[in-house]
N, C-alpha and C positions, 0 to 999 in steps of 0.2 A: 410144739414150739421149739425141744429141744433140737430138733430133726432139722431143720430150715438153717439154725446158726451157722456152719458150715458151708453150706452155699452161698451164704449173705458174706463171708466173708470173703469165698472165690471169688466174686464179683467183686468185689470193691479189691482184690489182689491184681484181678487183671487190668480193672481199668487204671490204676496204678503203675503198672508195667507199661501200659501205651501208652502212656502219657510221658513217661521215662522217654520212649523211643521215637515219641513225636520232637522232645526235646531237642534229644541230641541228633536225628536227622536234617534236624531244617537247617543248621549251621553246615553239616555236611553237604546239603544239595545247594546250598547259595552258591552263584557264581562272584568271580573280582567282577568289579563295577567301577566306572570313572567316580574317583573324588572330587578333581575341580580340572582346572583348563586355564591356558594362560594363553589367551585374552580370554575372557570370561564369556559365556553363552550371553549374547545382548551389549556387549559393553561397546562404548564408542572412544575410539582412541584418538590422542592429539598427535602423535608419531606412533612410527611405523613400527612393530615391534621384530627384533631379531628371528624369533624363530615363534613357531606353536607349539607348548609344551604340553600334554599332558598327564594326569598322577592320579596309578590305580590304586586297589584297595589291596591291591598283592601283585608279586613280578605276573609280567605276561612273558610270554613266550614269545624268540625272535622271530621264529619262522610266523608270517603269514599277519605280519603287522603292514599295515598300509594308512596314510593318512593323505586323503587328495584336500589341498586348498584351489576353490574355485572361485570367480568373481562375473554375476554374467552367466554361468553355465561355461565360461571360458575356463582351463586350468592356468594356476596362477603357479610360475617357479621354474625351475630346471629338471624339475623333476627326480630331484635327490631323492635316496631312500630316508626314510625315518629311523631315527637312532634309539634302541631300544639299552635303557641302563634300570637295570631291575624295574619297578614298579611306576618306572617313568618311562615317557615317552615322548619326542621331539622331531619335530621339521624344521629346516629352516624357511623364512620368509625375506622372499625380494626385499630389498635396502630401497630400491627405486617403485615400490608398488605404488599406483594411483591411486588416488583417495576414493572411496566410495565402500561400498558393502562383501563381503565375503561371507562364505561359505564352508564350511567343515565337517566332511566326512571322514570316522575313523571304523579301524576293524582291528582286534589284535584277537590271541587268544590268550586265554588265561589259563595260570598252573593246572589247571586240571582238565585240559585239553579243547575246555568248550569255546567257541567264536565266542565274543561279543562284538556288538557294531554300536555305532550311535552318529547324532549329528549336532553339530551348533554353528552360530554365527556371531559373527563383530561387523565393528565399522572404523573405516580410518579417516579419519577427518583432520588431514591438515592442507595448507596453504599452497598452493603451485610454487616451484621454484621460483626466485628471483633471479631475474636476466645478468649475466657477469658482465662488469665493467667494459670489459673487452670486445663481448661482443654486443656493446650499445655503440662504441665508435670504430667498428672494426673497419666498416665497408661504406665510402660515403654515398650519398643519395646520386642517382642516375642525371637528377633534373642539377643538382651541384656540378657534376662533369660536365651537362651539355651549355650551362652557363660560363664555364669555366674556358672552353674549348671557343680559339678562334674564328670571327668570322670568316663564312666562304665568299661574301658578297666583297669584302676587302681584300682577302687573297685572290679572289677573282679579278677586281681593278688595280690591283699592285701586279699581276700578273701579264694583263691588258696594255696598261702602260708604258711605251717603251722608256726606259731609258737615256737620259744624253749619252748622246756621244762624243766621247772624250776628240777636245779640239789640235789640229794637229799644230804641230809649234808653230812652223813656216806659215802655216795660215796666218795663226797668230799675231807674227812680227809682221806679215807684208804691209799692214797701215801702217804703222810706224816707217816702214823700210822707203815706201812711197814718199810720206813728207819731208824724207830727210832727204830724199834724192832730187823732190821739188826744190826745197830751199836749196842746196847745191845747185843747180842748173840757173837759180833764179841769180844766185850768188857769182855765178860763172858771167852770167850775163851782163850783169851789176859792171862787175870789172873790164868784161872788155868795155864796154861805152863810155867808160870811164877813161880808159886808156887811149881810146880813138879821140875823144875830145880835148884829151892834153898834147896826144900828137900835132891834132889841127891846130893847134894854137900857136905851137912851137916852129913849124913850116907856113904860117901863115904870110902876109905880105909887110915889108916893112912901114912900122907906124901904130898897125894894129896890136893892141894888147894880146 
């Protein structure tokens, strides 16, 4: 019995030692991992959010960071790079994005050179713009001008129609100039008969009035 003690104890020395070095390995091989997301994996938004941020569990590293936002399978943005500030990570997102569903793929590496990738999604749900003042009475209706706009069938007959023509004076006065040269003539006449019958009176024979 005394013989075996000694082994009984290597064994339970060593499994003691692996278990030491299972300890402290496992934190050594963990990689950084996403802590959270802003907008959140699932979340539905009433506005549009400035930018996609993400926040690791330790710095990543700049080279070889990428974040595509898609909508659609369409890419969504100008295509800026992503801004690496230690154990954060950001894009911006369009001011003017349409409302509907998005997409988020990312890839960074972390301190200890390994990739990590992953993916999430949001939703934007707000309102279409409302139309500006401006342009609700900018331009008036086509059917308002054509009512607006002159008849052709009038400018047609004002066009048609001749106008008088202006009366020349002489025309003008010649009735007038006529009755006056009547009564003159009649007036002329008046007096001689008149003068011939005081003649005859006065050379007439004596006796008679």
């Amino acid at each position: 019995m005394t013989r075996h003690r000694p082994l009984g104890r290597s064994v339970v020395a060593l499994a003691a030692a692996g278990f030491a070095m299972l300890a402290f390995a496992a934190p050594a091989s963990a990689h950084d991992h996403l802590l959270s997301s802003d907008p959140a994996d699932g979340a539905t938004l009433t506005q549009r959010p400035a930018a996609i941020t993400l926040e690791f569990s330790a710095e990543v590293l700049d080279t070889g960071t990428e974040v595509v936002v898609t909508t659609g399978g369409a890419p969504v943005g100008d295509g800026a790079a992503p801004t690496v500030d230690g154990a954060t990570v950001s894009v911006p997102f369009p001011a003017d994005a349409a409302a509907g569903g998005y997409d988020v793929a990312w890839r960074v590496v972390s301190a200890d050179g390994h990739p990590i990738e992953g993916t999430f999604a949001f939703t934007v749900d707000v309102p279409a713009p409302a139309p500006s003042p401006a342009a609700e009475g900018a331009a008036p209706d086509d059917a308002a001008l054509a009512d607006t706009s002159p008849d052709d069938t009038s400018l047609d007959d004002a066009a048609a129609s001749p106008s008088p023509a202006p009366q020349d004076g002489a025309a003008g006065r010649s009735p007038l100039i006529t009755v006056i040269a009547g009564v003159a003539v009649v007036g002329t006449g008046v007096a001689v008969a008149l003068r011939r019958r005081n003649g005859a009176r006065s050379f007439g024979p004596p006796g008679q009035d």
